[in-house]
C-alpha positions as CSV (number, residue, x, y, z in Angstrom):
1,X,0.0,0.0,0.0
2,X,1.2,3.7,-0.9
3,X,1.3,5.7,2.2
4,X,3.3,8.9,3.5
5,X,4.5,10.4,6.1
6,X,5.6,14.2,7.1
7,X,9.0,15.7,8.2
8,X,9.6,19.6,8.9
9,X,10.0,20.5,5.5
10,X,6.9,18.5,3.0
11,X,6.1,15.0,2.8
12,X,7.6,11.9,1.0
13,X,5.7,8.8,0.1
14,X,6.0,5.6,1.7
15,X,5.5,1.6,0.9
16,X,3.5,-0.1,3.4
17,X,3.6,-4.0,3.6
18,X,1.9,-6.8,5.8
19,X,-0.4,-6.7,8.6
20,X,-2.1,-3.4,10.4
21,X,-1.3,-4.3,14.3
22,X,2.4,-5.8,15.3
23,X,5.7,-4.4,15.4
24,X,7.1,-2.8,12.4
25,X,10.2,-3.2,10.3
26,X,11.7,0.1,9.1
27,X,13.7,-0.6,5.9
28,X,16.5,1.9,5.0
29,X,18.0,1.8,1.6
30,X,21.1,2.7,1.2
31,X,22.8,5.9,-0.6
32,X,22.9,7.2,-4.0
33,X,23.3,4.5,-6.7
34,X,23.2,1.8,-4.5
35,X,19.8,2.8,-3.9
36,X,18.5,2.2,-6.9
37,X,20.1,-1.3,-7.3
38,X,18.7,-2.4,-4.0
39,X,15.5,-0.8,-4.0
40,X,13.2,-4.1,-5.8
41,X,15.5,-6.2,-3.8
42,X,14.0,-4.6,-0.6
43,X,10.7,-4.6,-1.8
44,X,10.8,-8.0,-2.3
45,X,12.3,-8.7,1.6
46,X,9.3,-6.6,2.4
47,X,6.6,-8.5,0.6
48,X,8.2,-11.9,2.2
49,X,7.8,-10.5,5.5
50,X,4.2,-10.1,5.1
51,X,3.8,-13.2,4.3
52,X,5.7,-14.3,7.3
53,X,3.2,-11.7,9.3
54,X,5.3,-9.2,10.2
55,X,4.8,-5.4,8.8
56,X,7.0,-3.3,7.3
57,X,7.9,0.2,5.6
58,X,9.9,1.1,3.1
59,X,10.1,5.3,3.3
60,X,11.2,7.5,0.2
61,X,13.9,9.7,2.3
62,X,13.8,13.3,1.6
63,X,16.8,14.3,-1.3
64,X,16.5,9.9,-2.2
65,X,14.8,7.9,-4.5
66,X,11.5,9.5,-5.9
67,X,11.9,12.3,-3.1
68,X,11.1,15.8,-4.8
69,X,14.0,17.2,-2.2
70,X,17.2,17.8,-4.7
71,X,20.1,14.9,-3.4
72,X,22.8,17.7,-2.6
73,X,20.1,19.6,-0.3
74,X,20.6,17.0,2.4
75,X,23.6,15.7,4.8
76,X,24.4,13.1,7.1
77,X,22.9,14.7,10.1
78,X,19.5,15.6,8.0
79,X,19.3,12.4,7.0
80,X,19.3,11.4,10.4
81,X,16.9,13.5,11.3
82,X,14.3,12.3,9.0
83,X,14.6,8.8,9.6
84,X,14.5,9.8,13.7
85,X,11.1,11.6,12.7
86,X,9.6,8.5,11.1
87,X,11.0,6.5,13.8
88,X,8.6,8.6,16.1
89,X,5.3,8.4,14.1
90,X,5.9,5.1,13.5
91,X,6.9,4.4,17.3
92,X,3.9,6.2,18.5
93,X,1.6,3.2,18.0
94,X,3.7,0.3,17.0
95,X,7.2,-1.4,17.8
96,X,9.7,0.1,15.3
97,X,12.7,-1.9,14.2
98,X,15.4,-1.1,11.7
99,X,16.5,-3.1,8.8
100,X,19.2,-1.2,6.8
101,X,21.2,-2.3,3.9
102,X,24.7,-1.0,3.5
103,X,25.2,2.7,3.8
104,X,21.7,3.2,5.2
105,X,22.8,1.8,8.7
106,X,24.4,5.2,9.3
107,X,20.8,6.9,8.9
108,X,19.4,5.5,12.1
109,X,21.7,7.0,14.8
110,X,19.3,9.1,16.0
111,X,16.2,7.1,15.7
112,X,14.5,5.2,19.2
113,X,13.7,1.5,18.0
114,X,13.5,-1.5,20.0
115,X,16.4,-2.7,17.9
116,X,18.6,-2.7,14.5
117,X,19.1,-5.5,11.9
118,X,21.7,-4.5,9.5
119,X,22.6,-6.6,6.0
120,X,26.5,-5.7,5.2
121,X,26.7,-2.4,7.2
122,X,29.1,0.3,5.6
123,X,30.9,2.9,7.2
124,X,31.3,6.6,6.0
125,X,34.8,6.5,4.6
126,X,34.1,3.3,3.3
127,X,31.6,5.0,1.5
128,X,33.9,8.1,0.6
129,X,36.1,5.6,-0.6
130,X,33.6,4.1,-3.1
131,X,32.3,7.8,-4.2
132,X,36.2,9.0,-4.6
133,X,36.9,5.9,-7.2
134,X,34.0,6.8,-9.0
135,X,34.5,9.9,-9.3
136,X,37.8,9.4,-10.3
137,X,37.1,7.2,-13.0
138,X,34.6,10.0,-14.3
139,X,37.4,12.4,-14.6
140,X,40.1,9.7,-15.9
141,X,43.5,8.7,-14.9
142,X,45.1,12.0,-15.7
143,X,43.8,13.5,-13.0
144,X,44.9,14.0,-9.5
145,X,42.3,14.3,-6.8
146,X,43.1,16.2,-4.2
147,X,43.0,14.5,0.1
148,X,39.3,16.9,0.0
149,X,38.8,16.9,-3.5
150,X,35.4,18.1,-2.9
151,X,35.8,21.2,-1.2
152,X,36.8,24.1,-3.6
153,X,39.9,25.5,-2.1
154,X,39.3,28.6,-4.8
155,X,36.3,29.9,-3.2
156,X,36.1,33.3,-1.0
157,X,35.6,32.7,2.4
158,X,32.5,32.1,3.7
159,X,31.3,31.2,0.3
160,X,29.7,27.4,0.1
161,X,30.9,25.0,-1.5
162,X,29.1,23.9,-4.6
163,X,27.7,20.4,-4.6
164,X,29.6,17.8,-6.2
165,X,28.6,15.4,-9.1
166,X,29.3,12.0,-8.8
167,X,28.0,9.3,-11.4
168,X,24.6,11.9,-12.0
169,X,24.1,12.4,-8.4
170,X,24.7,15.9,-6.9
171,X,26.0,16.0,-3.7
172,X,26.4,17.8,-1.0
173,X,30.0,18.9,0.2
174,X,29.0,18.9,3.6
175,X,27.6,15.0,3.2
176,X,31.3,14.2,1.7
177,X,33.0,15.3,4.8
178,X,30.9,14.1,7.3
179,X,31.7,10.6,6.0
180,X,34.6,11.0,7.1
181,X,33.8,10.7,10.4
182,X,30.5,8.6,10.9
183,X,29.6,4.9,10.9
184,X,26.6,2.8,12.1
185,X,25.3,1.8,15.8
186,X,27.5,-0.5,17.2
187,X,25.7,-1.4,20.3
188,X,22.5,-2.1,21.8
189,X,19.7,-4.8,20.6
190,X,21.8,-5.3,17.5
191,X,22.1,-7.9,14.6
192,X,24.5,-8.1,11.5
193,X,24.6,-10.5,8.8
194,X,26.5,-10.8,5.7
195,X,27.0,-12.6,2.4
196,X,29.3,-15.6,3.0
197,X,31.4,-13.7,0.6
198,X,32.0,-11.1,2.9
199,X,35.0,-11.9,5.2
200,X,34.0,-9.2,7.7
201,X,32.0,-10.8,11.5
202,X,28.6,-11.3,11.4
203,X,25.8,-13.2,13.7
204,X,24.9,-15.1,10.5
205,X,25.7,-15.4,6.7
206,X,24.0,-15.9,3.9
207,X,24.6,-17.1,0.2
208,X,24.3,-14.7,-2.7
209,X,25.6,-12.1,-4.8
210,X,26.3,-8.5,-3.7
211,X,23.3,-6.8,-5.7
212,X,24.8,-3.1,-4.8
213,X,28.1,-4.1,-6.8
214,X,25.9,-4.8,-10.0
215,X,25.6,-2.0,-12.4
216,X,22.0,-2.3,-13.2
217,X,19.4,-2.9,-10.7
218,X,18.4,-6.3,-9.7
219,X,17.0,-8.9,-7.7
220,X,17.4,-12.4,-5.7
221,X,14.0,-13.6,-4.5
222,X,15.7,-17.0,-3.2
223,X,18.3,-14.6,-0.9
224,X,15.4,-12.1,-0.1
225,X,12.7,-14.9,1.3
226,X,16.3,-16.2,3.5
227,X,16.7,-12.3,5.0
228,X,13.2,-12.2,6.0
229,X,13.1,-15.1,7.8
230,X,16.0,-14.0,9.7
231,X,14.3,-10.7,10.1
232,X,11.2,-12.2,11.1
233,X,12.4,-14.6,13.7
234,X,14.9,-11.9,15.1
235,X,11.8,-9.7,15.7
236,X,9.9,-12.5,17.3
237,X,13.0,-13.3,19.8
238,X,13.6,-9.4,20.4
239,X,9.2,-8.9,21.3
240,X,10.2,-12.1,23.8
């Protein structure tokens, strides 16, 4: 079902998915063009998890996705924001749990939840790191980026930076150098899982391909109905 829900500055739409009472399952895509390779992969986690009874939501974030906020409006710490505001409607009536994939496990720091599943967490200047080869490859080998190539060292002071292109996305400077800094939650009612390609720790691993490394989007019903399960039962064990 097509719902929405408000934040200070409009509205964004939002999937909704399984039954009206029970906790809920907050699913948080992750950043720029991994977004749109994982998007009908999350959809499809969400429709198995109604089938296993448990609900879900999968939110448009403002500046992602089909979000009528430009991408380079936003940061890190708006981000945050946003996801902590639909944490809170959500919350006022219903259990909220997060389930984030990649990048969008550093979204939720602010949000209250009864707990956080993440698939493959990544950190911020994991993240840079991806954005800086990309953006490298856009300009070619010839040139040299710079430790912050995107700040613009050229600029009067107190002038802002302008936002940066990377692979069609605009993005904020601001966003860029907060990765530096930021990663997901690493404590409280928290579970990780990974591909069994991934040598990184995990509470559990699971076969399949890394659909955020494809350069289309794509799918893998088998590994999605395997996620929920996990999800599902994880939520069960967390409600006691």
């Amino acid at each position: 079902m097509i719902d929405h829900y408000d934040w200070a500055g409009g509205r964004e739409a939002m999937l909704r998915f399984g039954p009206d009472t029970g906790p809920v399952v907050m699913m948080l895509l992750p950043l720029f063009e991994e977004h749109n390779r994982t998007r009908t992969f999350a959809v499809t986690i969400c429709r198995a998890l109604a089938d296993l009874g448990v609900a879900s939501v999968l939110p448009d974030l403002p500046g992602q996705g089909e979000s009528l906020l430009p991408t380079e409006a936003v940061t890190i710490f708006s981000l945050r924001e946003y996801v902590e505001s639909l944490a809170d409607h959500i919350g006022h009536e219903r259990k909220a749990y997060i389930a984030a994939i990649r990048s969008g496990a550093m979204l939720d720091s602010f949000a209250i939840v009864a707990g956080r599943w993440y698939l493959s967490p990544h950190d911020g200047p994991a993240l840079l790191k991806d954005l800086t080869r990309a953006k490298q490859a856009q300009l070619g080998l010839s040139v040299t980026l710079p430790a912050c190539w995107y700040l613009d060292g050229d600029l009067p002071d107190g002038a802002p930076d302008p936002a940066v292109e990377i692979a069609g996305n605009l993005i904020n400077p601001l966003l860029l150098a907060d990765l530096e800094a930021v990663s997901p939650i690493d404590g409280g009612v928290l579970r990780i899982v990974r591909l069994e390609s991934d040598p990184a720790a995990a509470d559990a691993k699971f076969p399949g391909a890394p659909l955020w490394r494809r350069s289309e989007p794509g799918n893998d019903p088998a590994l999605a109905a395997l996620l929920a399960a996990d999800i599902a039962d994880w939520v069960r064990q967390c409600a006691g």
